[in-house]
N, CA and C of each residue as an Amber inpcrd file, in Angstrom:
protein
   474
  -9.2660000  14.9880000   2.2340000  -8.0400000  14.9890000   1.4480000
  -7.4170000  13.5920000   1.4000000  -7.2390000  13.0510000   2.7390000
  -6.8080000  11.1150000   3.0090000  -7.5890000  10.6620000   2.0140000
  -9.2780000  10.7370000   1.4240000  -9.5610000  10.0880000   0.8130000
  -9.5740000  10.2040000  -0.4460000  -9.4070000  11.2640000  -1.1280000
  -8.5950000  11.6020000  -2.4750000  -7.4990000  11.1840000  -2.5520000
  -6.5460000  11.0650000  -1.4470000  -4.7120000  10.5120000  -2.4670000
  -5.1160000   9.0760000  -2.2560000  -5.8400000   8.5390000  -1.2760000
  -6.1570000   6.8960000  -1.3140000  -6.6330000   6.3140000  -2.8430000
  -7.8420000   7.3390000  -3.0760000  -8.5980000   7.0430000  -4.5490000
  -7.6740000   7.1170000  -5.8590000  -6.9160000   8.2800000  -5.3590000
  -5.4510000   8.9410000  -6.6420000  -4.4830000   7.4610000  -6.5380000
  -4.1530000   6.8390000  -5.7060000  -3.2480000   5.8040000  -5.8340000
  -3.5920000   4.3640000  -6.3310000  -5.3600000   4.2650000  -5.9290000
  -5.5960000   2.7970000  -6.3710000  -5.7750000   2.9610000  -7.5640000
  -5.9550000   4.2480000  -8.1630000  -6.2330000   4.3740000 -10.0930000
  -4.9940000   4.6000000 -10.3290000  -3.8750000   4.9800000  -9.8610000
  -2.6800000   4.9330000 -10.3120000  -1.7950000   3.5690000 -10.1330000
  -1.8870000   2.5460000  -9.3510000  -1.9110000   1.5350000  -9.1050000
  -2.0720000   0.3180000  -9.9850000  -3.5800000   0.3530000 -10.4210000
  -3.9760000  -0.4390000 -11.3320000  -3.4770000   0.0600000 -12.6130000
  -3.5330000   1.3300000 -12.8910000  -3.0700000   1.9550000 -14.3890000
  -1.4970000   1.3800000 -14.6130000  -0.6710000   1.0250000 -13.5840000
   0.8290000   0.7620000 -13.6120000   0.7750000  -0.7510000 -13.6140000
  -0.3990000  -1.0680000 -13.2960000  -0.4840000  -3.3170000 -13.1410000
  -0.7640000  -3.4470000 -14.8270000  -1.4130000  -2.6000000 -15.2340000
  -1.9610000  -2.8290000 -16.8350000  -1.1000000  -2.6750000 -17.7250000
  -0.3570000  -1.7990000 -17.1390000   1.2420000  -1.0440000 -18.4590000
   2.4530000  -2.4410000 -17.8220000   2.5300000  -3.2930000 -17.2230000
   3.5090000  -3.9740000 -16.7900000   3.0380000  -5.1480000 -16.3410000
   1.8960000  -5.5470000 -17.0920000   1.6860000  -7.0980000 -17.1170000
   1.8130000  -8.2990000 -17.7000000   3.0900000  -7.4940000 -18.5910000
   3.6540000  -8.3040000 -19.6430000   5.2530000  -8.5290000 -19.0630000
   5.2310000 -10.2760000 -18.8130000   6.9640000 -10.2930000 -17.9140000
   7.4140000 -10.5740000 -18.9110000   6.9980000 -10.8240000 -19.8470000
   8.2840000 -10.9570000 -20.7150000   9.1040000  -9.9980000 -21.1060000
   8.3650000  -7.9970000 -20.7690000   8.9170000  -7.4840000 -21.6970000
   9.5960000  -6.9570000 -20.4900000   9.1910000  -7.4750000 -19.2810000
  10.0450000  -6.5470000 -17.4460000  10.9980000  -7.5820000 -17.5800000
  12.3340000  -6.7260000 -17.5050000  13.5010000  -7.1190000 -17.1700000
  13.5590000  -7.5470000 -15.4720000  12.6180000  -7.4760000 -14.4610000
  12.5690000  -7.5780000 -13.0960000  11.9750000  -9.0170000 -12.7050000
  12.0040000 -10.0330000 -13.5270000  11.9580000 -11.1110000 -13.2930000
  10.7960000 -11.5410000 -12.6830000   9.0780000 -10.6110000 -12.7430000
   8.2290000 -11.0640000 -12.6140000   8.2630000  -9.7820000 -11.0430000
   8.9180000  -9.3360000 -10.5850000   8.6960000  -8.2250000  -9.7630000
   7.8640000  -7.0380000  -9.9290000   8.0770000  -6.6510000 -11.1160000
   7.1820000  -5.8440000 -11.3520000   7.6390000  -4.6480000 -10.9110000
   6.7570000  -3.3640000 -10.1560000   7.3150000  -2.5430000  -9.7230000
   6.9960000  -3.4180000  -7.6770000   6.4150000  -3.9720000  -7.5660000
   6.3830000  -4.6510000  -6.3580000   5.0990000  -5.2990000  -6.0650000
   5.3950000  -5.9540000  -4.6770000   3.9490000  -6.9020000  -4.3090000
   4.1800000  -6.2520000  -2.7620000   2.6110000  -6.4340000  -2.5970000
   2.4300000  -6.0670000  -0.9940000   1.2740000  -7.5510000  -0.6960000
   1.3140000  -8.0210000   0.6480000   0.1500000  -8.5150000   0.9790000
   0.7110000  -8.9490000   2.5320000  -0.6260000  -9.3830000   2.7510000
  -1.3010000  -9.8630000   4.2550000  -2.4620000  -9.8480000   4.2680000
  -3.0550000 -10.2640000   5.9820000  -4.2880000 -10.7110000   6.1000000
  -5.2480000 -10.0300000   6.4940000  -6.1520000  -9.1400000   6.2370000
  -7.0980000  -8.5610000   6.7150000  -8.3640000  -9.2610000   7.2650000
  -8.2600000  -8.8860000   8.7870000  -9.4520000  -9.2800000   9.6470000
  -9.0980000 -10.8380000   9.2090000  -8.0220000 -11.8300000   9.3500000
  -7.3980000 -13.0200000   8.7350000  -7.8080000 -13.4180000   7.4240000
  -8.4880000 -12.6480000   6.7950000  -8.5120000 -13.0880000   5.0350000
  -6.9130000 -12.7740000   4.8210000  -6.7340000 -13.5980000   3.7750000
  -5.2610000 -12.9710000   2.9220000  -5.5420000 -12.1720000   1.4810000
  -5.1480000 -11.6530000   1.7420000  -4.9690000 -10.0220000   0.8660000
  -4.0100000 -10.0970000  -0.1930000  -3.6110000  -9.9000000  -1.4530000
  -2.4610000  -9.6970000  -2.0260000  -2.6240000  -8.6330000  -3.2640000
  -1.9140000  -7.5960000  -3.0860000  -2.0320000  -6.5000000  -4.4150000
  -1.8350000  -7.1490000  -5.9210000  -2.6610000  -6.2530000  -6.5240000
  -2.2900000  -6.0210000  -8.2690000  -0.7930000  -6.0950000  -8.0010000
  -0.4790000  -4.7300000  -7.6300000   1.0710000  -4.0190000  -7.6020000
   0.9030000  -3.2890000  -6.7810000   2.4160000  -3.1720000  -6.2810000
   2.6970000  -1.7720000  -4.9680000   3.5280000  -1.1240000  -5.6350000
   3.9760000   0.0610000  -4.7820000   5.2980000   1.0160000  -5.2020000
   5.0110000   2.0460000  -4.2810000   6.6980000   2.2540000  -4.1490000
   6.8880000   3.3700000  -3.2490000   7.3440000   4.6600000  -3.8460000
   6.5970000   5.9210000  -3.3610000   6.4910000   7.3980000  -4.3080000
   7.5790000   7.7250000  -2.8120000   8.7390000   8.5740000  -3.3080000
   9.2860000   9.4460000  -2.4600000   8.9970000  10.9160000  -2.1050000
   8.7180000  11.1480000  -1.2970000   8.4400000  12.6890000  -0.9210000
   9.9810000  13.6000000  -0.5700000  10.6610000  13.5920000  -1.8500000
  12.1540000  14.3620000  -1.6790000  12.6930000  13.5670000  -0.1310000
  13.4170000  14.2400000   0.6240000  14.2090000  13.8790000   1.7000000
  12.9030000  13.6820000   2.7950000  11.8010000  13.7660000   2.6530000
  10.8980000  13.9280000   3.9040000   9.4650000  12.7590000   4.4430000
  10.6770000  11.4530000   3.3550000   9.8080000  10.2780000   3.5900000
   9.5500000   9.4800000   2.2310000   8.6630000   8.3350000   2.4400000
   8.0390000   8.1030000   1.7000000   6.5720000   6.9750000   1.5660000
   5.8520000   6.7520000   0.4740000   4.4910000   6.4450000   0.4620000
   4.3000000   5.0970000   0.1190000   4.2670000   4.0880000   0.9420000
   4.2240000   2.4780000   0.1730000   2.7790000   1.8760000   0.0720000
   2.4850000   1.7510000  -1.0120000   1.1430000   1.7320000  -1.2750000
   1.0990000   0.0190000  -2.6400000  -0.2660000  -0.8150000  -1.6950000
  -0.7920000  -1.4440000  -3.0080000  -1.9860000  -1.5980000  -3.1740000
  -2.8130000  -2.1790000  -4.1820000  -4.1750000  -2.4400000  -4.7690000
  -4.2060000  -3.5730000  -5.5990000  -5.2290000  -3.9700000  -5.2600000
  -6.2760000  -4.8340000  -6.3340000  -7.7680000  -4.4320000  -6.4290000
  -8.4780000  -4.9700000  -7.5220000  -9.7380000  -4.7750000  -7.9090000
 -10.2240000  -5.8120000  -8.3710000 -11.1670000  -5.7890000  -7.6320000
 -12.0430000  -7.0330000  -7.9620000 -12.9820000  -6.8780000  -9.2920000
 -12.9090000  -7.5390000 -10.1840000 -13.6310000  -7.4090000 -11.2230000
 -15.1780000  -7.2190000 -11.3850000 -15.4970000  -8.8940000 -10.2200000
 -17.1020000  -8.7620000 -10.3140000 -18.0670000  -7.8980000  -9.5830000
 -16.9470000  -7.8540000  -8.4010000 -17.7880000  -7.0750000  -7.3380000
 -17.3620000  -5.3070000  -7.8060000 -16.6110000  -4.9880000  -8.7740000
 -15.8390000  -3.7730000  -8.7020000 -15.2660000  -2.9760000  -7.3970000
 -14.7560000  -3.9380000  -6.7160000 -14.1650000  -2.9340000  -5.8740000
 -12.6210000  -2.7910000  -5.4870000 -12.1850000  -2.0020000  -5.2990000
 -10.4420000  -1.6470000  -5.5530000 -10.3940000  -1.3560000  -3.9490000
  -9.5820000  -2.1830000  -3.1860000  -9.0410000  -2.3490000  -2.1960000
  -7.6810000  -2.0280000  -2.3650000  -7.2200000  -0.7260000  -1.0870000
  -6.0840000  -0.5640000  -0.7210000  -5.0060000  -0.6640000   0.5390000
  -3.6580000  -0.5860000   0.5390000  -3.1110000  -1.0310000   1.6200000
  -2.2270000   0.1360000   1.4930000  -2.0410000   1.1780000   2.3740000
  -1.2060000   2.1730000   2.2820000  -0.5340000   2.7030000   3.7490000
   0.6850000   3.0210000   3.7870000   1.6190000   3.8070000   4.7940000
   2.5710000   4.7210000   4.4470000   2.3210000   5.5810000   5.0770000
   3.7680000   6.8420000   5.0350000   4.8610000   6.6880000   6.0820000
   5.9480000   6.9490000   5.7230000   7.0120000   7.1110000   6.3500000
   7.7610000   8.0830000   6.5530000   7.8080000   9.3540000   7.7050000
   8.3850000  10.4110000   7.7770000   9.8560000  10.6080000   7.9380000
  10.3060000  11.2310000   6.6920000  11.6520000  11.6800000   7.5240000
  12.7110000  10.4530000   6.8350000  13.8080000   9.9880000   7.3020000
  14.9170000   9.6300000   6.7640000  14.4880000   7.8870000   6.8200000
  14.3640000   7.6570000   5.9130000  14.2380000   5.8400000   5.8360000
  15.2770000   5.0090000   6.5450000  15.1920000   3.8640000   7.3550000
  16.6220000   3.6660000   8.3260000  15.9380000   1.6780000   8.5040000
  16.5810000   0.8430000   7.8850000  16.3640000  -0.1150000   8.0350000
  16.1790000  -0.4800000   9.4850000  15.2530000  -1.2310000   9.8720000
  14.9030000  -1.5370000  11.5060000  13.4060000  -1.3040000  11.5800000
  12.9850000  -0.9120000  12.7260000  11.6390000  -0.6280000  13.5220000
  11.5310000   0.8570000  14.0500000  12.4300000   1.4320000  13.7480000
  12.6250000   3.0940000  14.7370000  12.0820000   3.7250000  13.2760000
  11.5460000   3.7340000  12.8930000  11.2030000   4.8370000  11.5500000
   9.5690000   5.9100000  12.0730000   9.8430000   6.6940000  11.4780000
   8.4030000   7.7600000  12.2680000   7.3750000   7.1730000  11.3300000
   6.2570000   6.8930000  11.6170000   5.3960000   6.2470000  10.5360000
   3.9610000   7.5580000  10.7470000   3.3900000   7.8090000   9.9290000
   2.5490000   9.6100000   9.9400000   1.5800000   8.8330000   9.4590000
   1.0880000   7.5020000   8.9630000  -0.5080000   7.2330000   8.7010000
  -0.1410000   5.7020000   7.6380000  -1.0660000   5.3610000   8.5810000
  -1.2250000   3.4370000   7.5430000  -2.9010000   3.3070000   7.3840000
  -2.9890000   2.7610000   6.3430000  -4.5050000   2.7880000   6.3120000
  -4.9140000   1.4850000   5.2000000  -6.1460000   0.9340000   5.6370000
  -6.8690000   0.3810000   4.5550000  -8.2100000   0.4800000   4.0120000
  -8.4940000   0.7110000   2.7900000  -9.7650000   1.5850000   1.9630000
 -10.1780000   0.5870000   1.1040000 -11.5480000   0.7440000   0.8580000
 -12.3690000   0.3700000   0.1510000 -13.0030000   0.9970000  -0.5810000
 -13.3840000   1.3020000  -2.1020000 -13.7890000   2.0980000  -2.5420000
 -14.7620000   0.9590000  -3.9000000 -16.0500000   0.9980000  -3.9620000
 -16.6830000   0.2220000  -5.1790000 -17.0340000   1.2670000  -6.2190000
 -17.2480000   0.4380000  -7.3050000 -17.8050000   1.0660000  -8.4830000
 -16.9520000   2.5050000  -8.6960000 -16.0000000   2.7760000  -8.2600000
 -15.7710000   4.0850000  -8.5250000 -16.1780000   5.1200000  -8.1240000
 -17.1360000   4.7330000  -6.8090000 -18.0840000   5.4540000  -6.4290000
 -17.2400000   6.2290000  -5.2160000 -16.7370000   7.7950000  -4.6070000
 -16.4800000   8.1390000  -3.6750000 -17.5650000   7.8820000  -2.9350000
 -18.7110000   7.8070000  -2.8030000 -19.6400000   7.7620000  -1.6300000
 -19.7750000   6.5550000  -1.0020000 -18.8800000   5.5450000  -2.0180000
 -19.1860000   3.9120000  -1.3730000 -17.9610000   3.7180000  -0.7060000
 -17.4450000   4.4520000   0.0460000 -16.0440000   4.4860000   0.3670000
 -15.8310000   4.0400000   1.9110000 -14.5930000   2.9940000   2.0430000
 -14.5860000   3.0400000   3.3490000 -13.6390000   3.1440000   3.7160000
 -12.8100000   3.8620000   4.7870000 -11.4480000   4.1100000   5.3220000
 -10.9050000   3.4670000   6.5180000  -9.7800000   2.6880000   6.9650000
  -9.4720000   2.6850000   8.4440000  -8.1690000   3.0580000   8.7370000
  -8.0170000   3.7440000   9.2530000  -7.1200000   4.2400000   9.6900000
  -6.1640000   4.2540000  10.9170000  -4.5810000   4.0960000  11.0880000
  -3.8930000   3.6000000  12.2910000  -3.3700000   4.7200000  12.2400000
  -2.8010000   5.3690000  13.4050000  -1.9660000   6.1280000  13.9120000
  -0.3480000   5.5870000  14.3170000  -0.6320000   4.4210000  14.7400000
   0.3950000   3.3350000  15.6920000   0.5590000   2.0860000  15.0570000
   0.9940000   2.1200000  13.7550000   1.1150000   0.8570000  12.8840000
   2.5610000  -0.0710000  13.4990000   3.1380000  -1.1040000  13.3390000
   4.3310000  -1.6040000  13.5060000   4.4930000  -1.9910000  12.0460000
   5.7260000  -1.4330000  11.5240000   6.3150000  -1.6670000  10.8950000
   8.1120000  -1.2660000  10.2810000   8.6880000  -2.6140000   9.7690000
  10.0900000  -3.0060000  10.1200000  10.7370000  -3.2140000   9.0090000
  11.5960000  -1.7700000   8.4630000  12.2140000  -2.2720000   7.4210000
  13.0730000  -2.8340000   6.9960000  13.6100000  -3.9740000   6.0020000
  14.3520000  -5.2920000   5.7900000  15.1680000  -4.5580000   5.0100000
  14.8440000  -3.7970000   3.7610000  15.6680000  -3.4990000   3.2120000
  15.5870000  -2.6010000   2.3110000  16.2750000  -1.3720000   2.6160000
  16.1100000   0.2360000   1.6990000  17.1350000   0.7880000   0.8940000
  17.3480000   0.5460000  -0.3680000  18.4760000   1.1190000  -1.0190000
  17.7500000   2.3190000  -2.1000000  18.4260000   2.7060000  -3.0490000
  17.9210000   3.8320000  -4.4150000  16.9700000   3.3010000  -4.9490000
  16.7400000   2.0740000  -5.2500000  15.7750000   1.8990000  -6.0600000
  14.8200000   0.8680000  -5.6640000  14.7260000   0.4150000  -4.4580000
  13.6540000  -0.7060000  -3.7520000  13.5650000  -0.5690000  -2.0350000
  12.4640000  -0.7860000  -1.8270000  12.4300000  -0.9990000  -0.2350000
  11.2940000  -2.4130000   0.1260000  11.9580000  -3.0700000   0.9130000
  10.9800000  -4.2810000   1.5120000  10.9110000  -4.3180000   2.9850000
   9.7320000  -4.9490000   3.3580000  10.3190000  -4.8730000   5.2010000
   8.5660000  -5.8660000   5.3280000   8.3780000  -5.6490000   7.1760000
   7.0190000  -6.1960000   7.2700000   6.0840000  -4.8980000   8.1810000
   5.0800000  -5.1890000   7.9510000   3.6430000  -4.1700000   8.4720000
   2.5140000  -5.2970000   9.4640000   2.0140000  -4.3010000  10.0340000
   0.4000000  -4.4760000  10.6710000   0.0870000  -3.3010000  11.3100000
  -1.0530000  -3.1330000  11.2010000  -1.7930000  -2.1620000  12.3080000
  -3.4250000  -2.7570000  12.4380000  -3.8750000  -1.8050000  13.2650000
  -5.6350000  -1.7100000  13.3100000  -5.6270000  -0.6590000  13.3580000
  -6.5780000  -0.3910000  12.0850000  -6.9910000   1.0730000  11.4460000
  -8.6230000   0.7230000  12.3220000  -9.1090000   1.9960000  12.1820000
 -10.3560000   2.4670000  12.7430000 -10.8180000   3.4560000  11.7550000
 -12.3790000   3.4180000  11.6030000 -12.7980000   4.0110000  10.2960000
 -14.0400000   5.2380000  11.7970000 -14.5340000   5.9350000  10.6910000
 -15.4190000   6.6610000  11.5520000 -16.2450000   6.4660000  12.2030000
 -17.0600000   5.3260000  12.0110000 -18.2800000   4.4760000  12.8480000
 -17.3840000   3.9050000  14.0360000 -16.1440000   4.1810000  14.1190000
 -15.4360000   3.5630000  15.6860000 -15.4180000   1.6260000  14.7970000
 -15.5860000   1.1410000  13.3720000 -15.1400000  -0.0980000  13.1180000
 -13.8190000   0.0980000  12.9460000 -13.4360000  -1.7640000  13.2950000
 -11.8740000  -1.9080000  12.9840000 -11.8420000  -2.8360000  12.3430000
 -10.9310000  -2.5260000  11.4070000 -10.5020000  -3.5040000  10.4780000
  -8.6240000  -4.0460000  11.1240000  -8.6510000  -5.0060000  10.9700000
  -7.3120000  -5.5470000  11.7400000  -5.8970000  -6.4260000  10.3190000
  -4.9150000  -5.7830000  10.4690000  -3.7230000  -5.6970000   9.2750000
  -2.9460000  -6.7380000  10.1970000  -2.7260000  -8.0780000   9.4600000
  -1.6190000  -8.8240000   9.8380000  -0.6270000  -9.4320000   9.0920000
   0.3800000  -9.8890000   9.2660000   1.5620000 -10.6010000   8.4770000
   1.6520000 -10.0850000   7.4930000   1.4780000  -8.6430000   7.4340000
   1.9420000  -7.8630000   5.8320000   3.3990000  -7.6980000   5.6420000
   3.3760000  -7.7280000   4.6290000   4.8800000  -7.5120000   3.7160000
   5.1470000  -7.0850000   2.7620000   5.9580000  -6.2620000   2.0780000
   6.2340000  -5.7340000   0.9410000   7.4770000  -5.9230000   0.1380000
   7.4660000  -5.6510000  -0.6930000   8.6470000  -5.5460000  -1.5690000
   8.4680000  -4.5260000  -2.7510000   8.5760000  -3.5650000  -3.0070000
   8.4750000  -2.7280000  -3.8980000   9.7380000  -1.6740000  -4.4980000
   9.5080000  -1.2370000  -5.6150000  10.6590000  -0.1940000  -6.2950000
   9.8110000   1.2550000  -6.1160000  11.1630000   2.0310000  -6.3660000
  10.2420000   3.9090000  -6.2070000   9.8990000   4.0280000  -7.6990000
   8.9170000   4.8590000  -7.6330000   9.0280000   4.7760000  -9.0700000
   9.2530000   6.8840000  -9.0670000  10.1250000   7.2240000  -8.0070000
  10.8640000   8.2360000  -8.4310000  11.8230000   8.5670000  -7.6900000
């Protein structure tokens, strides 16, 4: 199921970088609906676009992507947040993860997954949240992929 809403967000992701890659016509000054990045395993990372989906009063989903053209592959950066959003470090965090998925292919798929992410939010109002992230996700072969100096800035888009 983790790897269906991962796949559901990087095609929803890119589908929202394509409808809003025109700044002239975003009143958000080149924001967009948001940017996420950091360094994976110390590469630096930076999304198409992020955005945060609210789950009514019971959290919410900050998610970004890019896709690589030549290689086709759509890399993601995703975390949930349970429960009442509260600027700081005390927030319940229920799953951070980073995925790999090529060609479109579910079988070329790779997941890692944190339980125990750190992350610190800067700033949460109605219509944006920013703050900073890391974890080490672990995929099923027991590999780790390692999340550093991430950061976000993104709008809900509900």
């Amino acid at each position: 199921m983790t790897k269906l809403i991962s796949i559901f967000f990087a095609a929803l992701l890119l589908f929202v970088a394509a409808g809003c890659s025109d700044s002239s016509t975003n009143p958000d000054n080149g924001l967009n609906l948001g940017t996420m990045k950091c360094k994976v395993d110390g590469t630096s990372w930076q999304s198409v676009t992020a955005l945060a989906a609210k789950a009514g009063n019971e959290g919410v989903t900050i998610s970004g992507a890019t896709m690589n053209i030549q290689s086709q592959q759509t890399e993601t950066v995703a975390f949930t947040i349970a429960g009442t959003i509260v600027e700081g470090s005390s927030n319940t965090i229920s799953l951070a993860q980073y995925a790999t998925v090529k060609n479109s292919n579910s079988s070329d798929y790779s997941q890692y997954v944190s339980i125990a992410p750190n992350i610190n939010i800067t700033k949460v109002n109605d219509v944006e949240i920013s703050g900073t992230f890391s974890f080490t996700g672990k995929n099923d072969k027991d590999e780790s992929k390692v999340i550093t100096e991430g950061q976000f800035r993104v709008k809900f888009v509900n």
